[in-house]
N, C-alpha and C positions, 0 to 999 in steps of 0.2 A: 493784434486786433481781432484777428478771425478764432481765436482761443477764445476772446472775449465775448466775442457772440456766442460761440456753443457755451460757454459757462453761464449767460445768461438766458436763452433756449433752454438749458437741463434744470435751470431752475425752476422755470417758470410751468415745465413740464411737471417736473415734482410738485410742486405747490396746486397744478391744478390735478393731477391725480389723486394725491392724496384729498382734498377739498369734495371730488369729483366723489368718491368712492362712500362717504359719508355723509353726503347729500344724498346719495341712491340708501344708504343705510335709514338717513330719515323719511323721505319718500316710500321707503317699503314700510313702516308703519302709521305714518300720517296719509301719506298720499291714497295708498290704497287700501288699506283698515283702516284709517279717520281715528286713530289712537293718534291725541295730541302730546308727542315728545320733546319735553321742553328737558331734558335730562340726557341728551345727546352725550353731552361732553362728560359725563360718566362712565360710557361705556370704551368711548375715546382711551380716557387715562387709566383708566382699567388695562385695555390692550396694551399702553405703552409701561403700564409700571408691570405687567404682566414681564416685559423685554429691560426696563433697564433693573427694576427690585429681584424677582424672583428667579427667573433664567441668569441674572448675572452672578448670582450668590451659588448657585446651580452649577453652571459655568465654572465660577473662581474653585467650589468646593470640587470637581471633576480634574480637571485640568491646572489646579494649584504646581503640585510636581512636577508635572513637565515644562511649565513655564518658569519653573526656579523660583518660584514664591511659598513661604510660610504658609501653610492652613492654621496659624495661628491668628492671621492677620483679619481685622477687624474690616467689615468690606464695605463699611460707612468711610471711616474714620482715614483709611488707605486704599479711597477707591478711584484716586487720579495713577496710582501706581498698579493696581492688580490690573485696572484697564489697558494700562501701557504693556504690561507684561501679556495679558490675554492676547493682546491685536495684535503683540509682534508674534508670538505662538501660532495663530492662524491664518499670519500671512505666508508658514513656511508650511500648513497643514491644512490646504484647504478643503478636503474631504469631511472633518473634522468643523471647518465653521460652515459649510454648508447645512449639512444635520446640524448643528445647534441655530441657524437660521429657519429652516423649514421645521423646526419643531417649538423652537418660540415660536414662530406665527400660529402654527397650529391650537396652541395651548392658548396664545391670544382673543383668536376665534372662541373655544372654549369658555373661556373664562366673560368674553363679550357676551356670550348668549347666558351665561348665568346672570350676569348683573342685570342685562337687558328682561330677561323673566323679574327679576325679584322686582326691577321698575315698575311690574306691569301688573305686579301682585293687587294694587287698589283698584284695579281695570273694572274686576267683579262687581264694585260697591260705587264706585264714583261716575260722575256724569265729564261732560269734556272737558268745560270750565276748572270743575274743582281734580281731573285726570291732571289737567297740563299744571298746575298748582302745587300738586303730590308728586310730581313726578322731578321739577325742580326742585323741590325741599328736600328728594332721596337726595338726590343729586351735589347738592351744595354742601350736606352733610359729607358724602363720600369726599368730594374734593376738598373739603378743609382740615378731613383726618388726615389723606395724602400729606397734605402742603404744609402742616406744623409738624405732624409726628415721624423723627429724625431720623428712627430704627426701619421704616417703609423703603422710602425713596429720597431719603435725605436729609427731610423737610426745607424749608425756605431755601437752603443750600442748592439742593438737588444732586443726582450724581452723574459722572461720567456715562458711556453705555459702551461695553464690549463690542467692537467689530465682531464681527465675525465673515463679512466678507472683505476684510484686510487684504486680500488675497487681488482683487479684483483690480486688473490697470485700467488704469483713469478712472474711478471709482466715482465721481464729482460727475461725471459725464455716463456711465454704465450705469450706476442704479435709478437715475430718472427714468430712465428705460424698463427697468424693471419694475416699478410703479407704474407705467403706462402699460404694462403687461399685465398685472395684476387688477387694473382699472379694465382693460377687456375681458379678464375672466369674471370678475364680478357682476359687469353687465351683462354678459351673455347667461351666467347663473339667474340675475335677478329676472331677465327679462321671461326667463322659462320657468319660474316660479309664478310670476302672476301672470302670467296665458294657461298656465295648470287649473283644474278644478280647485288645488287649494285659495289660488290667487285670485278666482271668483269668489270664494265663499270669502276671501276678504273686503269683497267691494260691495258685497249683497251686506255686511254688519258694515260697513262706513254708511252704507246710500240708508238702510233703515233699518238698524239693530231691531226693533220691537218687531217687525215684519220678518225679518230672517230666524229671531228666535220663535215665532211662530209656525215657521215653517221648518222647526227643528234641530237649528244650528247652536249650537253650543257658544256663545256670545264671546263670554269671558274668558275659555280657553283658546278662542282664534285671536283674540285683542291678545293675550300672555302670548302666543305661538309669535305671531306678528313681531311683540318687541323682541322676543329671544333671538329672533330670528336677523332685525334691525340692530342687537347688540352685537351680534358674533360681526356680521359687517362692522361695525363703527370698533371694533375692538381690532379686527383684519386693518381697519385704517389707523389707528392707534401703533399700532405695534411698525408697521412699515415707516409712518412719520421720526417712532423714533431713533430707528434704526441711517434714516435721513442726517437728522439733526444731531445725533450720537451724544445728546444727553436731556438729560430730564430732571424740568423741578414743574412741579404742579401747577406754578401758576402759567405757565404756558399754554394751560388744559382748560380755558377759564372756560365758565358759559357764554361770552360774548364770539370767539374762537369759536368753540367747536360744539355749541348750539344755533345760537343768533345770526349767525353765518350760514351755515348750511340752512336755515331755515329761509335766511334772504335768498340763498340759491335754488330751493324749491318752488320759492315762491315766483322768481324771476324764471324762471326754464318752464314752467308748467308742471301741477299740480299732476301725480300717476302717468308722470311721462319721464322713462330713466334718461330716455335724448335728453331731450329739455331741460332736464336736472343738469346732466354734464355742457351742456351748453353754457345752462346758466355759469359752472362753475367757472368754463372757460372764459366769458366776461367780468367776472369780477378777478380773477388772478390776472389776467392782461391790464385791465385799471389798475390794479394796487401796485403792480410792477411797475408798468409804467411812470405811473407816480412817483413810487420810491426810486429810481433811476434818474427820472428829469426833475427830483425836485430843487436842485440848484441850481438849473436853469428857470423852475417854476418861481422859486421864492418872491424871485426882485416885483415880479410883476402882479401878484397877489397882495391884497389889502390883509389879510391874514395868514396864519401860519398853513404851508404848503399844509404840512400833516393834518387839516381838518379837509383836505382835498376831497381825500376819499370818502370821506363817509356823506358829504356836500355830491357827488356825482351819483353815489349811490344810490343815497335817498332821492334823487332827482331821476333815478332811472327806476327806482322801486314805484314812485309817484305816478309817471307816467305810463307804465306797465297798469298798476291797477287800475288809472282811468281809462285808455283804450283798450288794454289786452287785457283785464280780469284772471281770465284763464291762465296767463302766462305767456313765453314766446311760442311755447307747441304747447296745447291744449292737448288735454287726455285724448286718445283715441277711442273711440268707443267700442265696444264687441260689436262683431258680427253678426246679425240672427238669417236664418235662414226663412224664404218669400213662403207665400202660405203652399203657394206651387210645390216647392221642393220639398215640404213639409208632408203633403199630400203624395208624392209620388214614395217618401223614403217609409211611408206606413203602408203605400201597395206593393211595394219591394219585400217588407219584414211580415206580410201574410202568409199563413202556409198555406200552402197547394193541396188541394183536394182531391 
């Protein structure tokens, strides 16, 4: 029983990290550049085919040898086997799946803020309406070349994904943990990003693009900075998700997942608030859990099928947010400006002396 609770604790932990950490990826370019990313889940399975396509082909062609497998083998077609053979390799060499762990992620990041830039490429030319428009249309294209073409990440099949922290005991229970580590360093990164001068000049082009480019700001290259910068996060949560779930087929990456979502979590925690974001994530993965856990004790008593629960409490909590709370559960905080007082003492202070 008490197994039972940490295994469902470490889930629910994983679920809101990962959720957590991708909410904050769209919040850093919606919430506080006012760039509308409706192309989220791009940069997502960008990260994860980053860890299960490229690193694992990487991986098999490295490490073939010592795990006693053919480099002849095809790593679509025998990749329930090179898997098995990888994770049992790096359960007895964990020096070994660490560096190929911290360097997939790393290359995840990478490859996040590339896709997240090319998103952002119509930033120059388009207004918000027809932004959030283009931005899904890159989008749906990228995730439907993933999900049929078979030579990528599987297609519809999908593939296995190499442990490489095989190594780790009670690993079901230890890598929630380290999702929830990586959700504290990415807050504490985002939050010192936009208290930075960059992180103003992102709120000066959300609150009035034509008024910031008049007063000199480069418009479209803080909108592109913004999403590269929102890609390498959501590719950082991509690549950890799939290292969780230890495999991948594209449609697990849908826009509903890992746009529609994090966007209900921004919108539920507060708009340019990373609290609030994680907040928000924290109540919706506590509902959906909840749900999916009681729903055999839910079903009998439901005039419909439990599973439209969630989306029924949601929208009933999304509803009542925007009528009293607008803003959110924590509303932005706003800068601090300095009283005309202090203003005036720190220009008699910076005089020079006679």
């Amino acid at each position: 029983m008490i197994l039972q609770i940490e295994q469902v604790v470490a889930d629910i932990l994983a679920f809101f990290a990962v959720y957590a950490i991708a909410a904050i990826a769209l919040n850093l370019a919606y919430g506080y550049a006012g760039v509308p990313n409706f192309g989220l889940h791009m940069v997502v399975l960008g990260g994860a085919a980053v860890v299960g396509g490229l690193i694992g082909r990487l991986t098999f062609f490295a490490f073939a040898a010592h795990a006693g497998l053919s480099p002849d083998l095809d790593y679509i077609s025998h990749n329930s086997l090179i898997v098995t053979e990888l994770s049992k390799y790096f359960a007895s060499n964990p020096a070994a799946g660490l560096l190929i762990f911290l360097a997939s992620l790393a290359l995840a990041v990478a490859v996040g803020a590339l896709l997240g830039y090319l998103l952002a490429l119509p930033a120059a030319r388009l207004r918000e309406d027809y932004l959030a428009m283009a931005t899904l249309a890159i989008a749906e294209v990228f995730f439907n070349i993933l999900r049929f073409e078979r030579g990528i990440i599987g297609g519809t099949i999908g593939v296995q994904i190499v442990d490489p922290l095989s190594w780790l005991p009670s690993r079901s229970l230890v890598y929630p943990l380290i999702l929830i580590a990586a959700l504290v360093a990415v807050y504490v990164i985002a939050e010192r990003l936009v208290h930075s001068p960059l992180g103003r000049s992102f709120k000066a082009v959300r609150d009035d693009d034509v008024a910031a480019a008049a007063l000199g700001y480069n418009v479209a290259r803080l909108r592109e900075l913004s999403m590269a910068l929102a890609g390498a996060i959501g590719g950082f949560a991509g690549a950890l998700w799939a290292y969780y779930t230890l495999g991948l087929n594209a449609i697990s990456y849908s826009r509903v997942y890992w746009t529609f979502v994090p966007w209900l979590l921004v919108i539920l925690g507060g708009m340019a608030n990373n609290l609030g974001v994680m907040l928000g994530a924290l109540i919706y993965v506590v509902i959906k859990r909840v749900i999916i856990m009681g729903k055999d004790y839910l079903n009998p008593y439901l005039p419909f099928d439990v599973a439209w629960l969630e989306y029924i409490l949601v929208g009933a909590v999304i509803i009542l947010i925007l009528v009293y709370r607008p803003q959110g559960i924590i509303p932005e905080t706003p800068l601090k400006t300095l009283k005309k007082e202090e203003h005036e003492e720190i220009r008699g202070r910076s005089k020079p002396s006679l």
